[in-house]
N, C-alpha and C positions, 0 to 999 in steps of 0.2 A: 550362602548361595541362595538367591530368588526361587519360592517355589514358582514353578512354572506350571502354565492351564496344558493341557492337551490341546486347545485350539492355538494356532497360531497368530489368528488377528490379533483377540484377544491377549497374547501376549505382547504385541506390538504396540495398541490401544493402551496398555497400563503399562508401559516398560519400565517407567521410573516411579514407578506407586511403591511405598518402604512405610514401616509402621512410623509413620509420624501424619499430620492433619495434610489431608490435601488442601493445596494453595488455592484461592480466589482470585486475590488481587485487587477487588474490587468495593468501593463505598457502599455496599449493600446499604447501609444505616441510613445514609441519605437518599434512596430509594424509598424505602421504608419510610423516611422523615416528611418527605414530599405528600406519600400519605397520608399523615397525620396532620398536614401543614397548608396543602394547597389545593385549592377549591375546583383546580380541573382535574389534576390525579386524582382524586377523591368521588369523584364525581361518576369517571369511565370503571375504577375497578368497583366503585361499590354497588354502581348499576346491574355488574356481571353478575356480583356477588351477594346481592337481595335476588335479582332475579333465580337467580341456582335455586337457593335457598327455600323458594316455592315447590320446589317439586319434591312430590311423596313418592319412599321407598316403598318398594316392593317386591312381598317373594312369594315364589312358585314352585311347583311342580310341571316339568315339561311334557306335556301328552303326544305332541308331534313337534318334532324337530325345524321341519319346513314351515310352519304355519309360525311356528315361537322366533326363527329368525326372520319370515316376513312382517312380523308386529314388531321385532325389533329395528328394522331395517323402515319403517313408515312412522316409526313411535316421535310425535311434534311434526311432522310433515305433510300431513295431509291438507290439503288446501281448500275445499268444499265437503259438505253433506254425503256427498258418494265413497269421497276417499277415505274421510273419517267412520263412515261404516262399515268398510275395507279392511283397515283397522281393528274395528272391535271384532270382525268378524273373526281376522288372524287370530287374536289374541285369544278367546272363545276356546277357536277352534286348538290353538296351539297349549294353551299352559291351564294349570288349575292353582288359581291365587288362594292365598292363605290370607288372611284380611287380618291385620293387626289387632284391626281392636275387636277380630273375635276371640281372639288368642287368650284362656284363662287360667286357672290355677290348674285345672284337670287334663290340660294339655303336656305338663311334663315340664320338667326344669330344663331342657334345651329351646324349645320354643319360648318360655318367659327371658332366658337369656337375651335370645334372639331379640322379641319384642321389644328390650331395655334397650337392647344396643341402636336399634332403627327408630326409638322417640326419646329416650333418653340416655346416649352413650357415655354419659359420664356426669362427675356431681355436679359440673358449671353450665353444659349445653344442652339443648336442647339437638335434635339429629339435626334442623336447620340452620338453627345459629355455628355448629358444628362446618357446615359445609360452607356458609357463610366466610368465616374463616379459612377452611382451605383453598378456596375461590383466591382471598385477597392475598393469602402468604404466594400462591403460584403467583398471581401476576406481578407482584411487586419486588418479590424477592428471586424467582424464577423455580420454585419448585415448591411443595408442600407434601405434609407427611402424613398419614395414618399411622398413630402407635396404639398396639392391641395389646392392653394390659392384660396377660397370662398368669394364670393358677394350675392349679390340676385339675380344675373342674372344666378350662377350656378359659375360651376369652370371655373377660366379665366386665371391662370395659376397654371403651375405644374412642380416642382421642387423636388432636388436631396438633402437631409440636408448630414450634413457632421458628421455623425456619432459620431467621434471619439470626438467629441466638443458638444456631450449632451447627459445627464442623464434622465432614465427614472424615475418617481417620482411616486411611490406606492401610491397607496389607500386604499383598502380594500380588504379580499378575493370574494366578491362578485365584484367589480370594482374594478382590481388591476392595472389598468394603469389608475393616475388622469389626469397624463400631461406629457408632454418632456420638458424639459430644458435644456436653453445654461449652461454650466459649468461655473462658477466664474459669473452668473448673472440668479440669479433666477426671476429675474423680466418679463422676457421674458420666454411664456411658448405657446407653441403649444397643440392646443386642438388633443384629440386623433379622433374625428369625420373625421378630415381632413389628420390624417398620414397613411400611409400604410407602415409598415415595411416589409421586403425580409428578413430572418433571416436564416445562415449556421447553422445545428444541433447542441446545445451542450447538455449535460446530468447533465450540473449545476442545478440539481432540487433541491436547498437547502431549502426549503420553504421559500426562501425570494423573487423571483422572478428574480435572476440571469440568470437566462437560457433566459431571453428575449432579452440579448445582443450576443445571438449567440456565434461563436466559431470561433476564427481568425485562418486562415489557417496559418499565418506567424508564429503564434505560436507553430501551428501543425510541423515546421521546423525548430523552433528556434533553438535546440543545434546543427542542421547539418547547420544553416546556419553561425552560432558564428564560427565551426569547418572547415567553407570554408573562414570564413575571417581571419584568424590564416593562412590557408593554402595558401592563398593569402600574407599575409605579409611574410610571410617566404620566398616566391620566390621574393619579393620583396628586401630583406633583401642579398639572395642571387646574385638578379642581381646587387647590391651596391657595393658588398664585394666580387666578383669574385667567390661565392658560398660558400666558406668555411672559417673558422681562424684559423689562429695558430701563435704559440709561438714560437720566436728566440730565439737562445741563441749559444755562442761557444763554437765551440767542443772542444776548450783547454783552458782553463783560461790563463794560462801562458803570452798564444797568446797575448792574450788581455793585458796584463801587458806590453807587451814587445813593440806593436804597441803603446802606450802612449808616448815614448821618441819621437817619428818618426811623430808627429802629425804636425808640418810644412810638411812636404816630403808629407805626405798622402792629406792631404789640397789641393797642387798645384794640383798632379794628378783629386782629386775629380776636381777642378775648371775647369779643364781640359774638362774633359768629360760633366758636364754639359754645357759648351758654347757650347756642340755638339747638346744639347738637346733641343726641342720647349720650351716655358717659360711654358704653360699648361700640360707638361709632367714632366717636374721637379720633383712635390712633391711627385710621383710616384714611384720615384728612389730613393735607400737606399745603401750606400756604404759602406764598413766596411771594416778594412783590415788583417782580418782574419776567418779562414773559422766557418759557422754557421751550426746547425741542427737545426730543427722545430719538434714541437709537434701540432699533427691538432685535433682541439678544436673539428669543426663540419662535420660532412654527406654532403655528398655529396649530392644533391637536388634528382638526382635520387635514391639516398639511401635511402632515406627518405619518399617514398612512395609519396611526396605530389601530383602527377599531378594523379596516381588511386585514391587517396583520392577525389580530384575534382571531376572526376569525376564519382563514387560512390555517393558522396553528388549530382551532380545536377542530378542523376538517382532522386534520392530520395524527392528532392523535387519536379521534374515535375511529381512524381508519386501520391505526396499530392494536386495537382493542376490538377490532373487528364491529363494531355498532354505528347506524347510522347516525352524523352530526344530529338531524334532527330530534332522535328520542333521545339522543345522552344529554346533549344537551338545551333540549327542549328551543331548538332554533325550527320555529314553525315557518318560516318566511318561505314565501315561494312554495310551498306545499297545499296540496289542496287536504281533504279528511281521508279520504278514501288512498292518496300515498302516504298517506303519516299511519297509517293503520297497516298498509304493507309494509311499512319500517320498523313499526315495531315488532311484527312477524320476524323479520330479516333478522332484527336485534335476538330476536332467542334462535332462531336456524343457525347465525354465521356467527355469533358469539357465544350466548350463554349453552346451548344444547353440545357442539363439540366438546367443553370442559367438562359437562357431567355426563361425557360420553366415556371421558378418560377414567371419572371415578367412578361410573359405572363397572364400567371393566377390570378395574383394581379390586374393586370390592368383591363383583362379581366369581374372579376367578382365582384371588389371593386369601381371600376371609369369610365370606359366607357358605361359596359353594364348598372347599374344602374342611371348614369345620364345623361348617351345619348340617351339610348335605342338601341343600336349598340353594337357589337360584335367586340373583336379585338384581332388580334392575328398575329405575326410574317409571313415574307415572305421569303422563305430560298435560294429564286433564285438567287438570288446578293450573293450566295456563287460562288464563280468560281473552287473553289477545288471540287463541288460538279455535275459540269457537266458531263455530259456521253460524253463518250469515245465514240464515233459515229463511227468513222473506227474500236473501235477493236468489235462494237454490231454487222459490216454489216461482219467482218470478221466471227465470230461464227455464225452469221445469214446467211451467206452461205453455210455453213456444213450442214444445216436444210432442207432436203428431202420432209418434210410433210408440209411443210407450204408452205404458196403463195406466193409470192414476192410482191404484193401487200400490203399483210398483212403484209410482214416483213417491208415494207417501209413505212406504217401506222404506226407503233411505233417508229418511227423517226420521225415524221411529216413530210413524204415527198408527194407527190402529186402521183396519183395512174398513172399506165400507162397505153396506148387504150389498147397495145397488150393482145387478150382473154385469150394468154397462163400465161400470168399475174397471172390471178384468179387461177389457177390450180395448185399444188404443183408440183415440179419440176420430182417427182419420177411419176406421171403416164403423162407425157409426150408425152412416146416412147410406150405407153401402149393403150388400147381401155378401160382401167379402167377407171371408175372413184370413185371419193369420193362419199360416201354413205350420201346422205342427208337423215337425220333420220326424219325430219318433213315430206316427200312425201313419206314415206316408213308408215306409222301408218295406 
């Protein structure tokens, strides 16, 4: 008899899950394959997946709760000089960071643990090239793994499994995940204690427990992306073949009958002109000695729509990978600098920053905070697309009448200056006004 959960959905959700590999169904591999194969999948996950890869880990102690989720809650979003001080001010005022690389031998072997795990989790990666990889196994394969390799000393390292080469293996609807398994060797099985899955949305709720393999985005674009390698061989095809084919033939038959006597005569002259010709141009050339019509087989490559079909398709899949056409794929046309610069903002808000919000959150509240006692979360400053504009904050911050120039150069972090007229807003200057302090007036 099934054991059965105490919750009811949940029994409903897994009803048919039994100790054997829950089913797919699906070509993963050639997902995967696309990957490794084709120049626009390659192109949107790896964009996601360098970009992730920039950002540095970080951990804390939280001193106020409010202030730590409003620096989390602004962390890559700030838009100007003001907001980005905003920011530093939250995080200041919210958490007290441990900085890695102050972390040394006289700190204790939890903290060097710690330290290994967030620059070098294990003997092949680096924490970036780490996350690099999880990035591409979620979008390609539709979910990615954290496995934290356990001792008794706690976790000593932590690693990236490769998705697309294991099965997860049902249980019950009460424990519906017994174990992961490598594919083609069941003997090898990872305990679920130590995996942390990142899984893309899918609505595979078959009651077999399909929906725990996520939802490959590469498939979310497969027909457009089958329909951009068609559209790639075709101009291939046409830079072969000088774009088009067609059919000879003469326009007199007779012609032809009659040049057959004269096939010496015609022969020299051919010999002729070829010793005119490079050896490499030769096969090139076609002589006949009578006149020919053509019948043209294909379209002309412009005719054919294929370079709007391009691309239309690569709109479409940077649109399933959440990045705009122009930074993935570097299609400047019709953009001026100043929108190609909010695009690439857009590219880390609506792509890259949700995924390492997910692994934020895993890590966060699955492995550090419970077995370090630490708080860990992303550092967005090692974005360079994400720095303010400082000349164009001091430019609009000079149109500003009512503010101080102190204060305006306080959100820049610049140093305050002696002059008193500093302190005063530039509009009562020329005035005997001044600004109304509301706390000496009560």
């Amino acid at each position: 008899m099934k054991e059965l959960s105490s919750n009811p959905l949940q029994n409903g959700i897994f009803e048919y899950v039994r100790n054997i590999a829950i089913p797919l169904n699906e070509p993963i591999y050639k997902y995967v394959d696309l990957f490794n194969t084709n120049a626009l999948v390659y192109t949107a996950v790896d964009f996601l997946a360098m970009k992730a890869s920039q950002a540095k880990p970080m951990i804390f102690k939280t001193k106020d709760r409010g202030a730590e989720k409003e620096m989390r809650k602004m962390a890559g979003m700030w838009k100007d000089s003001y907001e980005y001080k905003q920011y530093k001010d939250a995080k200041t005022k919210g958490i007290d960071e441990i900085y890695l690389e102050d972390i040394g031998l006289g700190d204790g072997d939890e903290l060097l643990r710690l330290k290994r795990i967030l620059t070098r989790p294990n003997d092949f990666q680096t924490f970036g090239e780490m996350l690099h990889s999880l990035v591409v196994f979620n979008q390609t394969v539709g979910w990615s793994m954290l496995y934290a390799n356990t001792t008794n000393k706690g976790i000593i390292d932590l690693n990236s499994a490769p998705t697309h080469e294991i099965d997860i293996e049902g249980g019950s609807p009460k424990n519906p995940i017994l174990s992961y398994k490598f594919k083609g060797n069941y003997q090898i099985k990872l305990d679920p204690k130590f995996c942390f899955p990142v899984r893309t949305f899918s609505t595979k709720y078959d009651r077999m427990g399909t929906h725990l393999y996520g939802n490959s985005k590469v498939k979310i674009a497969y027909a457009e992306i089958l329909t951009y390698i068609e559209a790639v061989a075709r101009e291939y095809t046409a830079f072969k073949t000088g774009d088009s084919a067609h059919i000879l033939s003469p326009k007199d038959p007779e012609a032809q009958q009659s040049a057959a006597g004269d096939k010496g005569f015609f022969q020299k002259i051919m010999n002729d002109i070829f010793s005119g010709l490079r050896k490499k141009d030769r096969h090139q050339a076609v002589f006949v000695p009578y006149a020919l019509e053509h019948i043209n087989l294909a379209s002309a490559l412009k005719d054919a729509n294929v370079i709007e079909s391009k691309k239309a398709i690569k709109e479409i899949v940077a649109g399933v990978f959440h990045l705009p056409v122009r930074v993935v794929y570097n299609d400047t046309s019709g953009g001026t600098y100043n929108n190609l610069k909010e695009d690439k903002k857009d590219a880390l808000r609506n792509g890259v920053f949700p995924l390492l919000n997910q692994f934020e959150e895993t890590m966060n509240e699955r492995i550090i905070k419970p077995n370090f006692g630490y708080e860990f979360g992303f550092d967005y400053d090692s974005y360079e697309e994400l720095n303010p504009d400082v000349i164009a904050d001091m430019e609009r911050l000079a149109k500003v009448d009512f503010i101080s120039d102190n204060e305006k150069r306080s959100w820049n972090d610049f140093e305050k200056l002696e002059d008193e007229r500093a302190n005063t807003p530039q509009k009562y200057w020329e005035s005997n006004i001044e600004p109304m302090n509301f706390d000496e007036n009560l």
